[in-house]
C-alpha positions as CSV (number, residue, x, y, z in Angstrom):
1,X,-77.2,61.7,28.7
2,X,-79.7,59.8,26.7
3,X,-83.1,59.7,28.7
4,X,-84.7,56.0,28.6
5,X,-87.9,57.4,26.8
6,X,-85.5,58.4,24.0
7,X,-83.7,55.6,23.8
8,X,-87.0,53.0,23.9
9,X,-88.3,55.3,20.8
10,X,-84.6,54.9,19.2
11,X,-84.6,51.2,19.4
12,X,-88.5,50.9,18.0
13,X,-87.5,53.1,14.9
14,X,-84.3,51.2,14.2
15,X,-86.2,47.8,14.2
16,X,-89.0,49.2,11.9
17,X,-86.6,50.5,9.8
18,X,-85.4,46.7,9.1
19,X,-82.2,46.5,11.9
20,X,-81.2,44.6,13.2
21,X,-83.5,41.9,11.2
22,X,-82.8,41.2,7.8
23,X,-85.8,43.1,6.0
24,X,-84.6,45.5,3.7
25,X,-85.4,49.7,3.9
26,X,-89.2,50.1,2.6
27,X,-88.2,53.0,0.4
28,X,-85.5,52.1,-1.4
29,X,-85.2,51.7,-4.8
30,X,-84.9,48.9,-7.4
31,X,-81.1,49.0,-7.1
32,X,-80.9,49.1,-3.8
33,X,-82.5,46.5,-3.1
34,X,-80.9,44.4,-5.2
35,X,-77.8,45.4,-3.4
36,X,-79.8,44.9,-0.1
37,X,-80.4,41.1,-1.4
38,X,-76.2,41.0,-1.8
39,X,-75.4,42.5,1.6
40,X,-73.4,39.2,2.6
41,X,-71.2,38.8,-0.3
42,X,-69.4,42.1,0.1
43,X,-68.6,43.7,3.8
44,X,-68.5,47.5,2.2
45,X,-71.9,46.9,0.7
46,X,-73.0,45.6,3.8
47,X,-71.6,48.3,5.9
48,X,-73.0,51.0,3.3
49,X,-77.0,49.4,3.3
50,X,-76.7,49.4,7.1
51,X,-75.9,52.6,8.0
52,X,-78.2,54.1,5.6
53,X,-81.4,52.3,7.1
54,X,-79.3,53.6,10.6
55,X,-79.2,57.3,9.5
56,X,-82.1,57.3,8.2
57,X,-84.7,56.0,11.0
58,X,-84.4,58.6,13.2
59,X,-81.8,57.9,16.1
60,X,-81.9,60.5,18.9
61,X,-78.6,60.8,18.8
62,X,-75.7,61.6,16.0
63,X,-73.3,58.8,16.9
64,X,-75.5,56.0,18.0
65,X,-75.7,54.9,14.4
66,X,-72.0,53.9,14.0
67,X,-72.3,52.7,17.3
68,X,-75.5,50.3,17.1
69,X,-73.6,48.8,13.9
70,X,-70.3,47.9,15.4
71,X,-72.1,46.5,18.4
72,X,-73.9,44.1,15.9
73,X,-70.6,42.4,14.9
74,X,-69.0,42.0,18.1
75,X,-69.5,39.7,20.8
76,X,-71.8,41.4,22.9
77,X,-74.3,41.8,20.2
78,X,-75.1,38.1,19.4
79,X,-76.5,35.1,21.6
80,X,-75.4,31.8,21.7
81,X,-77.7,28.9,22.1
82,X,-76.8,28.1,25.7
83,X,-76.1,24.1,24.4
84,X,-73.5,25.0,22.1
85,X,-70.6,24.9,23.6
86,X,-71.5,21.5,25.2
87,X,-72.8,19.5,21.7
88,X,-69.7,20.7,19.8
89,X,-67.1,19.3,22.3
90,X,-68.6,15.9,22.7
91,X,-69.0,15.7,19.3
92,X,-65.4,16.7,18.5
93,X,-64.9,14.0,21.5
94,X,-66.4,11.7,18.9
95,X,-65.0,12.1,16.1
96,X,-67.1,14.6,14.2
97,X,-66.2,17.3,12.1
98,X,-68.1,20.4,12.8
99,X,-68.2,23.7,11.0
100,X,-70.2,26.8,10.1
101,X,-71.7,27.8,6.9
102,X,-73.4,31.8,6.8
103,X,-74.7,33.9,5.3
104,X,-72.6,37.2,6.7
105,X,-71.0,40.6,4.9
106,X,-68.2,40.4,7.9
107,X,-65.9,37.9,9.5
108,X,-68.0,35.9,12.3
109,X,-64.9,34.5,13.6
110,X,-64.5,36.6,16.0
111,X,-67.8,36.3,18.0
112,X,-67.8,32.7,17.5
113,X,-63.9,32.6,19.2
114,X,-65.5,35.6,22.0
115,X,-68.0,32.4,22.7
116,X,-66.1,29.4,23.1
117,X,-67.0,28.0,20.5
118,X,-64.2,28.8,17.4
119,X,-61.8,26.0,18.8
120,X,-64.6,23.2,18.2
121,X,-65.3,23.9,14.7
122,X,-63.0,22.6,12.1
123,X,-64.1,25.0,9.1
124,X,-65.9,28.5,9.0
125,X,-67.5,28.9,5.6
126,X,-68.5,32.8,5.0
127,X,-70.7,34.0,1.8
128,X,-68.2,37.7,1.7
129,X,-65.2,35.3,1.0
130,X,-66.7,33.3,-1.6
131,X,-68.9,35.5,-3.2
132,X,-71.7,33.4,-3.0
133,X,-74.6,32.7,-0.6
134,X,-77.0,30.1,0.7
135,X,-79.1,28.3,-0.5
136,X,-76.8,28.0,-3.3
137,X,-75.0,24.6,-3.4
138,X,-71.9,25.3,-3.7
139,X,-71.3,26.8,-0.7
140,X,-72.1,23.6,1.0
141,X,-69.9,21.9,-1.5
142,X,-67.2,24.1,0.1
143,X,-67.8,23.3,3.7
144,X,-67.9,19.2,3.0
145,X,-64.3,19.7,1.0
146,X,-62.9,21.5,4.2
147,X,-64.7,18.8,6.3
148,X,-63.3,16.0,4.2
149,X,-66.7,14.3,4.5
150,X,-69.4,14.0,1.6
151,X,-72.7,15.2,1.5
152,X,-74.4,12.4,2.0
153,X,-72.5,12.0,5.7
154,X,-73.3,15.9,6.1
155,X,-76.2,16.9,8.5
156,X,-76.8,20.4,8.3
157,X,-78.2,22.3,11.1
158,X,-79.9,25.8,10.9
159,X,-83.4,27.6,11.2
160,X,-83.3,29.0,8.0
161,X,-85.9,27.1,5.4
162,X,-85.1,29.1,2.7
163,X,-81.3,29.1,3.2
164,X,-80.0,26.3,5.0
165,X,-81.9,23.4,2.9
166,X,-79.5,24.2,0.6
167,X,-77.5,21.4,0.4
168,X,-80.4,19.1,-0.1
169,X,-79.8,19.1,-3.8
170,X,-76.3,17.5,-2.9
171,X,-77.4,14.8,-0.3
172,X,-77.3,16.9,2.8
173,X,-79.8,16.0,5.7
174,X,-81.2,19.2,6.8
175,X,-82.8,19.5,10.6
176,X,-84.4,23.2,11.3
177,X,-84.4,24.4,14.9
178,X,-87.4,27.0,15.9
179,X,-86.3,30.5,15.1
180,X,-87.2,31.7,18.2
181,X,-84.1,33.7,20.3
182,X,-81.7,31.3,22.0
183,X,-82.9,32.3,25.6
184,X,-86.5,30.8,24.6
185,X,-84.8,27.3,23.2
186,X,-81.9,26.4,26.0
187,X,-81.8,22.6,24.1
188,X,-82.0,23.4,20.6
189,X,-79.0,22.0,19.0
190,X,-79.2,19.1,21.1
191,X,-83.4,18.8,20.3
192,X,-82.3,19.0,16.0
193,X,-79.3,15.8,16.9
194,X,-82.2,13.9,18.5
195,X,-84.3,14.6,15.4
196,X,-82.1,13.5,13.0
197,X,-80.8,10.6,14.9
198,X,-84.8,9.5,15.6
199,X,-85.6,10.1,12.2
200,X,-82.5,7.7,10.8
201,X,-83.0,5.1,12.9
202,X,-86.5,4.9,11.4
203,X,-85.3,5.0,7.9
204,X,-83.0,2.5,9.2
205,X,-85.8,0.0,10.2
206,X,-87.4,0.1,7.4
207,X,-85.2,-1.0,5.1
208,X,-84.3,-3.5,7.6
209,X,-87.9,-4.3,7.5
210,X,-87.8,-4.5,3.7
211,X,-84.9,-6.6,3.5
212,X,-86.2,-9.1,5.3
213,X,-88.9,-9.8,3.4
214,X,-89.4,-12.8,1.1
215,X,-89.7,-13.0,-2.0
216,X,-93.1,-13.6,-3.7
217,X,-93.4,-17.2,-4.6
218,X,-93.4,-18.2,-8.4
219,X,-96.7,-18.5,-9.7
């Protein structure tokens, strides 16, 4: 067996090494990194950069690699924001189209149908099966065909600034949630629908407020 002490200095080198965060291996080269910076658009390549920052940071033990990296794309290896299952059904109660966009070398289907929450999205948009990645528009452009809506009746929620404003260009409303882990925000999704819905209805009044005023009198 694994002692503890082993397994605590394990963990530590994995997560210097740049797993399971997305910061790429400090001593690779040019072209690695470059393919480091494609990771999501191709599930081999993702695999490949993965278990290379794995084998190389020092795991205790000869199998834990392999083993760390499956874990990462099953269910047990992601969180889910404990309000999620909640917002999605009363907004598919309402009417509203919900889906994913991400940035992901692998299919997240599977932990998203593991949580409950597959069967209240109408569309999962992943950068592997289009070859392309957020921020890049058309991605977004993708998810609003499949949603049959258009961007500018698209709110896009993620935590992301670099990635998920995105669809801005296009006419998406973008509302960031704190990227802190799930545990620490138990009301985020419903905290970024307030947002947005506070922040409309004050766009709302003012051009209300505009349109009701008069004229200027001719000189």
């Amino acid at each position: 067996m694994i002692r503890a002490v082993e397994a605590a200095t394990g963990a530590r080198r994995a997560a210097a090494a740049g797993l399971p965060c997305p910061r790429a291996p400090r001593d690779a080269t040019a072209r690695e990194l470059g393919a480091w910076r494609h990771r999501a658009l191709n599930p081999a390549l993702h695999r490949a950069l993965y278990r290379r920052v794995l084998d190389e940071c020092g795991l205790p033990w000869p199998e834990a690699a392999q083993g760390l990296y499956d874990r990462h794309m099953s269910p047990a290896g992601w969180l889910t924001y404990s309000d999620a299952p909640d917002v999605l059904e009363r907004l598919r109660a309402a009417g509203v189209r919900c889906g994913v966009v991400s940035n992901i070398g692998w299919d997240i289907r599977v932990p998203l149908a593991e949580a409950g929450l597959l069967r209240w999205l109408d569309t999962v948009v992943c950068s592997f099966e289009k070859g392309i990645r957020k921020p890049d528009p058309r991605l977004f452009e993708i998810a609003c065909a499949r949603l049959g809506t258009g961007p500018t009746r698209t709110l896009m929620v993620g935590d992301s600034p670099g990635s998920d404003t995105g669809g801005e260009p296009l006419g998406i409303r973008t509302v960031l949630v704190d990227p802190t882990p799930p545990p620490a925000r138990p009301n985020a999704l419903l905290g970024a629908l307030a947002t947005a819905r506070m922040e409309m209805e004050v766009f709302q009044a003012l051009a209300n407020t505009c349109s009701r005023k008069s004229p200027a009198s001719p000189a």
